[in-house]
KOLZA-647928 format. One record per residue (C-alpha): x, y, z. Coordinates in pm, whole numbers, padded with zeros to 5 digits, always signed. Each point is the difference from the previous one (the first is absolute). Example, Ala and Ser with C-alpha at 12.3 -4.5 7.8 and 13.67 -1.06 7.14 Angstrom:
<sites>
+01230-00450+00780/+00137+00344-00066/
</sites>
This chain:
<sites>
+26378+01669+06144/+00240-00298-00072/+00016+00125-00383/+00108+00348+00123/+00292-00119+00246/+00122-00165-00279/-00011+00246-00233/+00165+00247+00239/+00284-00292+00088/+00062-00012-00381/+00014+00362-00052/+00235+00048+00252/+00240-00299-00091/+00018+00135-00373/+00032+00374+00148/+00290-00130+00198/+00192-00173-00254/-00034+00272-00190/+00172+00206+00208/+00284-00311+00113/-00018-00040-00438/+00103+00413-00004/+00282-00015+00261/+00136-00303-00163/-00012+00200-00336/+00160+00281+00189/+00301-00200+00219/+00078-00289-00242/+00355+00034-00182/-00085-00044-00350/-00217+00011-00308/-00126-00387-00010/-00062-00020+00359/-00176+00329+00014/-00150-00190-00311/-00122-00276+00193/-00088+00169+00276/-00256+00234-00225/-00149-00318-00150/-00098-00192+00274/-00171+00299+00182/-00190+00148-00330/-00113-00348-00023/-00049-00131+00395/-00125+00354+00057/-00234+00034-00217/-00111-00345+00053/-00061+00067+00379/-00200+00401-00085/-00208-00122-00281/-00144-00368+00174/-00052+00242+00332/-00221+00231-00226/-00158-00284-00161/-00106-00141+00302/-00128+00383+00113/-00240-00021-00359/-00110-00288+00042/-00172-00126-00291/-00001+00232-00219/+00093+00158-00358/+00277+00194+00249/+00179-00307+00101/-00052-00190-00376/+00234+00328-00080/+00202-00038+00287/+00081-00360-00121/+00116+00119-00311/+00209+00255+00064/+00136-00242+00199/+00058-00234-00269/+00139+00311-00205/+00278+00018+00289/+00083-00377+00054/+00084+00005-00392/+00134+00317-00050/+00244+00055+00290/+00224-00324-00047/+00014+00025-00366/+00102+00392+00065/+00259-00116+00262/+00146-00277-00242/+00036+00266-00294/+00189+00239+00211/+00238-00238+00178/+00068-00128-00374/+00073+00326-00145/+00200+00070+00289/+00188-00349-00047/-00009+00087-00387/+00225+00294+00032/+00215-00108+00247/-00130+00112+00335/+00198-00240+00293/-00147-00068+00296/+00154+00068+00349/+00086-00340+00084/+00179+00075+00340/+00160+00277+00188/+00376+00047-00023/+00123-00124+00341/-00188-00407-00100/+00157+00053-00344/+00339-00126+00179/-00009-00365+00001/+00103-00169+00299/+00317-00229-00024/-00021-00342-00022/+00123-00264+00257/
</sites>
């Protein structure tokens, strides 16, 4: 009973940040920050879906698979992100820094 509350609270939190990870891909302003955004919910995401169906095998050859996929992901997706940000860096791709009413600096006193 506990084991299956939990499982269900995990599911949930890693089907919600996927969908907070896929409007943050969707409203941020440019390519690293959509980046970043991408990153942390493959990873935190996956995290969250995988331990909730772990937890829903039990001890089993299922959730032995589960935990390496899992370790497949935690690998793969930040070395992924860090080879596209630089080969974005690489051939010259600037990020949005600011809009262009706080590029105006304010006088000084």
């Amino acid at each position: 009973m506990i084991i299956d509350i939990a499982s269900w609270i995990l599911l949930l939190a890693g089907g919600g940040l996927g969908i907070v990870g896929g409007i943050g891909i969707h409203r941020f302003p440019d390519f690293y920050s959509r980046l970043h955004a991408t990153g942390i919910t493959d990873t935190l995401c996956a995290m969250l879906i995988l331990l909730g169906l772990g937890l829903q095998a039990g001890w089993s050859i299922a959730a032995f698979k589960l935990a390496l996929i899992f370790m497949f992901l935690f690998f793969t997706t930040p070395t992924a992100s860090h080879a596209l940000a630089n080969a974005a860096a690489h051939s010259g791709l600037k990020p949005k820094l600011s809009s262009n009413d706080s590029d105006k600096q304010a006088p000084h006193d």
